[in-house]
C-alpha positions as CSV (number, residue, x, y, z in Angstrom):
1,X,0.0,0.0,0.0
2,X,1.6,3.4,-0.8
3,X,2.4,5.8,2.0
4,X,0.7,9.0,1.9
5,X,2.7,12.3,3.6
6,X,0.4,14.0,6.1
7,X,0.5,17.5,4.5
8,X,1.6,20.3,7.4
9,X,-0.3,23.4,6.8
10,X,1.8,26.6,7.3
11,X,0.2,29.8,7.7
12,X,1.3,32.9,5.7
13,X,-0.1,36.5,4.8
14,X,-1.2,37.8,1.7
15,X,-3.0,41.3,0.9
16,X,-6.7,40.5,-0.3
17,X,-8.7,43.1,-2.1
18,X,-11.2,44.3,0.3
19,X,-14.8,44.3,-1.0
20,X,-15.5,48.2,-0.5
21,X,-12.7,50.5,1.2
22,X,-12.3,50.5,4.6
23,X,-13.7,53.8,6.7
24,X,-11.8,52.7,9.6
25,X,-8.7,52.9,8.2
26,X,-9.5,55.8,5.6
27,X,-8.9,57.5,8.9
28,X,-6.7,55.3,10.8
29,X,-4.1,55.0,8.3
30,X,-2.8,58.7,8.7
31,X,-2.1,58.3,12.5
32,X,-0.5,54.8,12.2
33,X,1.9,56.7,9.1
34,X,2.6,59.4,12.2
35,X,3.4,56.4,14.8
36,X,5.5,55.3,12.0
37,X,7.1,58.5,11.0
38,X,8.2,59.0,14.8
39,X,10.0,55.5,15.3
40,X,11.7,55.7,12.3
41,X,12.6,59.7,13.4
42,X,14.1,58.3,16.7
43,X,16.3,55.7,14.9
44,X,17.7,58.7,12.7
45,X,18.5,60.6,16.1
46,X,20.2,57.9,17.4
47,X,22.3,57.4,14.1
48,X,23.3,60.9,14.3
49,X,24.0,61.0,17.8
50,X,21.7,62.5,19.4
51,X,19.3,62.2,22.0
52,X,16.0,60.4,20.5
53,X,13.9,62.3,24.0
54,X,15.1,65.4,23.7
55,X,14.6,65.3,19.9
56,X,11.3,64.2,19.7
57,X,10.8,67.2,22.3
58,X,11.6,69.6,20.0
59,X,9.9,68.5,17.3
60,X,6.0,67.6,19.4
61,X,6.5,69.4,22.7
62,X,8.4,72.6,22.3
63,X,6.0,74.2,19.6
64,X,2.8,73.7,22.1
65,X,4.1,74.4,25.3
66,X,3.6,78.0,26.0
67,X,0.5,80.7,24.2
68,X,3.4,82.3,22.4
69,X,4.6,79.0,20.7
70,X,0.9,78.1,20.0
71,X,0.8,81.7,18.6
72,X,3.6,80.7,15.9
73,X,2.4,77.0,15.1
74,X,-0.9,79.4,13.8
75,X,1.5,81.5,12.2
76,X,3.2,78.5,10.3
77,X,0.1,76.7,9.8
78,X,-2.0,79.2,8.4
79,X,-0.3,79.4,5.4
80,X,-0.4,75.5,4.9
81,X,-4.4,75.6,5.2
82,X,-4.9,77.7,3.0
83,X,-3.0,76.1,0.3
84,X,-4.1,73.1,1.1
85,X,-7.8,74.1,1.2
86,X,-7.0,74.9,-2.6
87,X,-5.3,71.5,-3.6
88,X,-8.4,69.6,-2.4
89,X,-10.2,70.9,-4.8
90,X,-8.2,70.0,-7.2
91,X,-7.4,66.7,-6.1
92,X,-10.8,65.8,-5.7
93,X,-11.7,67.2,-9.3
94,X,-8.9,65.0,-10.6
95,X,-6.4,68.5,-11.7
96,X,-3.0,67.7,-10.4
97,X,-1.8,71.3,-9.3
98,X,1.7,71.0,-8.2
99,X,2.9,74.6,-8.4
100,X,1.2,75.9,-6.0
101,X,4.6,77.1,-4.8
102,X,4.3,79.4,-8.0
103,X,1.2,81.0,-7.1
104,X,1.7,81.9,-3.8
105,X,5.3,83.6,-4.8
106,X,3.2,85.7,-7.3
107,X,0.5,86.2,-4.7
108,X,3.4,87.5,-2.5
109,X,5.2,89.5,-4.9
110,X,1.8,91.7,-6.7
111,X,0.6,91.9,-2.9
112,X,4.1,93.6,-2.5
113,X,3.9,95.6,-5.5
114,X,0.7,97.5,-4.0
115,X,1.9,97.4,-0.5
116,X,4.8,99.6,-1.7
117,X,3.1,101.9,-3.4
118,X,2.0,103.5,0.4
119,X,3.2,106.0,2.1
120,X,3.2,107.3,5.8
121,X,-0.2,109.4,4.7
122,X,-2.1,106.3,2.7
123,X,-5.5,104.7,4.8
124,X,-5.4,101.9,6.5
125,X,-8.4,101.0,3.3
126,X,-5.4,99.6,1.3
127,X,-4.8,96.6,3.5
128,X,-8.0,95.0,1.4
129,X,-6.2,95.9,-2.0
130,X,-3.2,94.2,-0.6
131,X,-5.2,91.0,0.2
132,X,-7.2,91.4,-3.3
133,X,-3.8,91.5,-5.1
134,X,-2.4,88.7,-3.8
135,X,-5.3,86.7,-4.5
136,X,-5.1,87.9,-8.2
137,X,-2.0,87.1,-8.3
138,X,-2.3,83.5,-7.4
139,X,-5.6,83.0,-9.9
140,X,-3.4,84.4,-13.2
141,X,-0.3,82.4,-12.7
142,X,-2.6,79.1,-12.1
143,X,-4.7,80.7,-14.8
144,X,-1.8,79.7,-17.3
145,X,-1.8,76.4,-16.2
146,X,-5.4,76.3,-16.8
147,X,-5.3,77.6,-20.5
148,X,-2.5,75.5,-21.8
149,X,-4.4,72.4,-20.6
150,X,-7.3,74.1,-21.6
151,X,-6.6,75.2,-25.5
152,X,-3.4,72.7,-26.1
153,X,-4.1,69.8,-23.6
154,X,-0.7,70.6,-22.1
155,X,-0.2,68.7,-18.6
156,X,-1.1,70.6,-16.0
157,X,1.7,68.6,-13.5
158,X,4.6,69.3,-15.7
159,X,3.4,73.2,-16.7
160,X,2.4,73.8,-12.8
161,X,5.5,72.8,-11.6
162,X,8.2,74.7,-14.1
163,X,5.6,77.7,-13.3
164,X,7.4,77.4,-9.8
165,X,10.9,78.1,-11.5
166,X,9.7,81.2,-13.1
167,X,7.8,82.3,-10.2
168,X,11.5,82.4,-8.2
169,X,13.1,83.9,-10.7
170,X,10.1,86.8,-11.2
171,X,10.6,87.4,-7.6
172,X,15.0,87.3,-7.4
173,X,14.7,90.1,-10.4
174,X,12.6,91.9,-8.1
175,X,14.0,92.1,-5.0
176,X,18.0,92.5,-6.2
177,X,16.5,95.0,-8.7
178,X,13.7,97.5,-9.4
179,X,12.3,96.5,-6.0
180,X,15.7,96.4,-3.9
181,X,15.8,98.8,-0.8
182,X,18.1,101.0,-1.4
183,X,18.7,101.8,2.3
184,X,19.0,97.6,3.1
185,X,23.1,97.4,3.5
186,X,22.6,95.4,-0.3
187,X,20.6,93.4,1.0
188,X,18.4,91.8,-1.5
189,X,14.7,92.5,0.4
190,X,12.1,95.4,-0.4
191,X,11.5,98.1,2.3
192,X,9.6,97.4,5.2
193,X,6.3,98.1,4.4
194,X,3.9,100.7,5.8
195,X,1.8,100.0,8.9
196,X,-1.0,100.8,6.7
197,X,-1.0,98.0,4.5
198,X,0.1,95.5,7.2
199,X,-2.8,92.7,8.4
200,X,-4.2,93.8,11.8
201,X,-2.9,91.1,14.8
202,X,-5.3,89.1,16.9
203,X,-3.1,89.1,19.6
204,X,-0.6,92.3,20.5
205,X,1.8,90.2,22.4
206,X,1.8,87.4,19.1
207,X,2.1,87.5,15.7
208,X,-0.7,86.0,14.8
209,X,-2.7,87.8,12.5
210,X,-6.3,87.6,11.3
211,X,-5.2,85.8,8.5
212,X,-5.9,82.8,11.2
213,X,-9.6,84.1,10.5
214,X,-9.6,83.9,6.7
215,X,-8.5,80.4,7.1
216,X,-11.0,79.0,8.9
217,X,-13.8,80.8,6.6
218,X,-12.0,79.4,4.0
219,X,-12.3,75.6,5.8
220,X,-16.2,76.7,6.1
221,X,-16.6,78.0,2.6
222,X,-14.7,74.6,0.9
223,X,-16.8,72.4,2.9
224,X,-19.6,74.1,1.6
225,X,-18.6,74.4,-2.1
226,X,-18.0,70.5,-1.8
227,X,-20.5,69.1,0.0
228,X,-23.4,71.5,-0.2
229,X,-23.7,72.7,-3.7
230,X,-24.0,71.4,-7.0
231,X,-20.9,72.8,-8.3
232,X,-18.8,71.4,-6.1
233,X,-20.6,67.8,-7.0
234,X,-19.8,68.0,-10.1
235,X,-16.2,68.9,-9.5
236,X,-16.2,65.7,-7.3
237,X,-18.1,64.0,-10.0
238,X,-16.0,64.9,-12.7
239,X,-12.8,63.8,-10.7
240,X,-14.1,59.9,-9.4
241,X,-15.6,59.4,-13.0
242,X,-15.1,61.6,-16.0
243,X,-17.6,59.3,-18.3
244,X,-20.7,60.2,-15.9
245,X,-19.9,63.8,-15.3
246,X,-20.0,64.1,-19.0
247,X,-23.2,61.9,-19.3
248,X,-24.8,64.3,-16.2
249,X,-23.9,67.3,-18.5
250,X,-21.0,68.9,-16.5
251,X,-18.9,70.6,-17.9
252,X,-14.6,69.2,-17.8
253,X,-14.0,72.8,-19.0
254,X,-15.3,74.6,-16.2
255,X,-14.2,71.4,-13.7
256,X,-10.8,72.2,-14.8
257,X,-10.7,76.5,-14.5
258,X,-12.9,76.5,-11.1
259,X,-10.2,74.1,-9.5
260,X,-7.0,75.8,-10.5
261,X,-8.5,79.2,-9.8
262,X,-9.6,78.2,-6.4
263,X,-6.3,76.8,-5.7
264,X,-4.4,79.6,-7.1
265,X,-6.2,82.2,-5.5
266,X,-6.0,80.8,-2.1
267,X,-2.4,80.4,-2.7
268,X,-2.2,83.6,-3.4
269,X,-3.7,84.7,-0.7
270,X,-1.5,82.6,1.4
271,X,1.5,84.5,0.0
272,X,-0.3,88.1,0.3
273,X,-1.2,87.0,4.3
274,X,2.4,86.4,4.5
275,X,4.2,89.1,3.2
276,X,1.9,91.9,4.6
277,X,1.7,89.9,8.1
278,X,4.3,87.9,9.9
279,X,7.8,88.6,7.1
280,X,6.5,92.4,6.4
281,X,8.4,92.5,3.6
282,X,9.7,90.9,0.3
283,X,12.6,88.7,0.1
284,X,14.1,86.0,-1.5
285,X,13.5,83.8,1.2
286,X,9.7,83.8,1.1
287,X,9.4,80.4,-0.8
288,X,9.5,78.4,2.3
289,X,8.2,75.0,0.6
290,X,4.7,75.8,1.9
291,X,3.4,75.1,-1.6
292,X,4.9,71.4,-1.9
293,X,4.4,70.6,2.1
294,X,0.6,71.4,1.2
295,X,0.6,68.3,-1.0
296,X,1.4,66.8,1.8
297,X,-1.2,68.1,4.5
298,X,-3.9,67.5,1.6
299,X,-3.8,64.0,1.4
300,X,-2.9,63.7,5.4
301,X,-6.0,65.3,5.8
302,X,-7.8,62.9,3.6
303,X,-8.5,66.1,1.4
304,X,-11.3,67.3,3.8
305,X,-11.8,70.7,4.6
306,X,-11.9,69.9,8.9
307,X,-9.1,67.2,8.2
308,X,-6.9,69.7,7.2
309,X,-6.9,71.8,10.1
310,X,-5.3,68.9,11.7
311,X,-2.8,68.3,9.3
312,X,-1.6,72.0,8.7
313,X,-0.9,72.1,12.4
314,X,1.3,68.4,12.3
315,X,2.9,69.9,9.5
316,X,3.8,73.6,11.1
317,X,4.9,71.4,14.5
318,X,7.6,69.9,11.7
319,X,8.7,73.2,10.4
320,X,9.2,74.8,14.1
321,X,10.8,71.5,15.5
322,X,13.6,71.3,12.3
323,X,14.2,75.2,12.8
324,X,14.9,74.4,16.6
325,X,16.9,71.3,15.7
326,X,18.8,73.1,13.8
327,X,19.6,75.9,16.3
328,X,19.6,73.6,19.7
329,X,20.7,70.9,18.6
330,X,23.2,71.1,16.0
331,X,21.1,69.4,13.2
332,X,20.9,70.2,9.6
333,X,17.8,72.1,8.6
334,X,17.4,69.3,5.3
335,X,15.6,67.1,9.0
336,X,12.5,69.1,8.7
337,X,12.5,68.0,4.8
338,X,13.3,64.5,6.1
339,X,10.4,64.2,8.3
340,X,8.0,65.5,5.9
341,X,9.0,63.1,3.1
342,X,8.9,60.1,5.9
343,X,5.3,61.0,6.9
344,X,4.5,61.0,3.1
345,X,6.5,58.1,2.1
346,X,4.8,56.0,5.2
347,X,1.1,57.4,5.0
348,X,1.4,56.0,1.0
349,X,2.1,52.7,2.5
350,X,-0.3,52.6,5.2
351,X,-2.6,53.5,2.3
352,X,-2.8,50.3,0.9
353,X,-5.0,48.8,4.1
354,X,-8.1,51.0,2.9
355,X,-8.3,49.0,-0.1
356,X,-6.7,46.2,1.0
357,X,-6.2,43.5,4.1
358,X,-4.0,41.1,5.1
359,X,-5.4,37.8,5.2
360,X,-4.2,34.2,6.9
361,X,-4.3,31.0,4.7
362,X,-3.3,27.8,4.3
363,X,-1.2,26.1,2.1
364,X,0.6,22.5,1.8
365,X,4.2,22.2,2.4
366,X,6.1,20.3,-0.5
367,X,6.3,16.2,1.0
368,X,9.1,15.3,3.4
369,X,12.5,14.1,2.1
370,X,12.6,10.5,1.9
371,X,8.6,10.0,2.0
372,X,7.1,8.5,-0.7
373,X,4.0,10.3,-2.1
């Protein structure tokens, strides 16, 4: 009688395509990425020497501890939001804006160009052009973007993006040029500008401004626009499935222009804010990345106008904890860069448990040597 092998079952994982995504982890998986981010952060202290605690201190403790460092995690963050509050749009309508870098630089620089037109006898009225420049600003350099995908079907992630490269090099010409101060000491930076035209504070003893204010309208007013009007369906419409929106009757055309005008206008406002609150001035150092680190407080904020409030303040905590890295602790500045691309890098990965799971099975072992099947 031939010998049969009793077959051993070993257990392994595979990932199984869930049946519909999962809602618990559509908001799970961004705080599992942040657990993630931070072990992975307190091996990198170690390999550079340094002490994981006190690290991790500067980077989640220090920018909350006092009403003045609350004061400037607004101040960082509200520049994030609203940039951010203008790539969801996009995203959600299926326009991949990427230079959104570019339009707030040009939202900084014609808010400038107004704000320097004041003098000590000008109204404290011009304050609104300020803001109103800076916003067109933003909507004509994302208007470009718009009208070469528009007319010649150019893409809008490559043409967004190089828009950024002009954008710095608008705003260099300017300030080491026409716009220079010529009583700086050669440095390359505008005058400071007039009291007039700068935005009012909330708090005397911060600077926080109102721009705080404008930020959370905006929040309201995109929640709105996407989940309470018929526009903002078919934007969402037109971005999950282009085929229906087009059998519904919406329009791709105006999909396309009402996203990269929203986001470029509330980049632009981002970079008027700025300028004419916290910096007070033009310089070349007014690109801070905000544009790019919005990308990534968009989708850690699961593109949701209240989710983003959340993410906009993780992502300020990593700008203020690299800046006092760098000063306290003798680490490169690149570590703020580092720890946004790690919680980008691991919220993409934890990603893939919304649509997918890991599953146990089953499966026979190959027969034992020397048995005979």
């Amino acid at each position: 009688m031939d010998e049969w092998i009793v077959e051993r079952d070993m257990l392994n994982f595979k990932l199984e395509v869930r049946p519909a995504p999962s809602h618990l982890w559509t908001f799970a998986s961004p705080l599992l990425a942040l657990v993630l981010t931070v072990l992975i952060g307190i091996v990198l202290f170690q390999l550079l020497g340094k002490d994981p605690v006190r690290g991790l201190q500067m980077f989640f403790w220090e920018p909350v501890k006092s009403a003045y460092a609350l004061g400037e995690l607004v101040v960082k963050a509200t520049p994030l939001l609203l940039i951010a509050l203008g790539l969801a749009v996009c995203f959600r309508s299926n326009v991949w804006n990427i230079g959104a870098e570019g339009q707030y630089i040009l939202g900084a620089v014609t808010a400038s160009g107004v704000a320097l037109m004041a003098d000590k006898t000008t109204g404290s009225w011009i304050v609104v052009l300020v803001i109103l420049a800076g916003v067109a600003g933003g909507l004509v350099w994302a208007g470009i973007t718009a009208l070469l995908r528009d007319r010649f079907n150019a893409n809008e992630i490559l043409v967004s993006l190089m828009m950024v490269y002009i954008a710095v090099q608008v705003l260099g010409f300017l300030v080491y040029g026409p716009w220079k101060d010529p009583n700086g000491y050669n440095f390359p930076q505008t005058q400071n500008f007039e009291a007039a035209t700068r935005i009012p504070k909330l708090i005397s003893s911060s600077r926080m401004s109102i721009g705080v204010l404008f930020a959370l309208v905006g929040v309201a007013a995109v929640w709105v626009f996407l989940f309470r009007t018929r526009a903002g369906f078919a934007q969402q419409v037109g971005g999950l499935a282009p085929a229906a929106a087009r059998y519904a009757g919406f329009s791709s055309r105006r999909a396309l222009w009402t996203a990269l005008l929203v986001s470029g206008g509330m980049a632009g406002l981002a970079g008027a804010l700025e300028v004419a609150g916290p910096i007070g001035q033009l310089t070349p150092y007014v690109p801070a990345g905000y544009g790019f680190a919005a990308i990534i407080v968009a989708y850690v904020g699961r593109l949701h106008p209240v989710g983003l409030v959340f993410s906009s303040l993780l992502m300020s905590m990593f700008y203020i904890g690299g800046e006092l890295a760098q000063s306290r602790m003798g680490l490169p500045k690149s570590l703020t860069g580092v720890f946004q691309g790690l919680l980008l890098f691991t919220l993409l990965a934890c990603d893939t448990l919304v649509n997918y799971r890991w599953v146990r099975q089953a499966r026979a072992s190959a027969p034992l040597p020397g048995v005979k099947p």
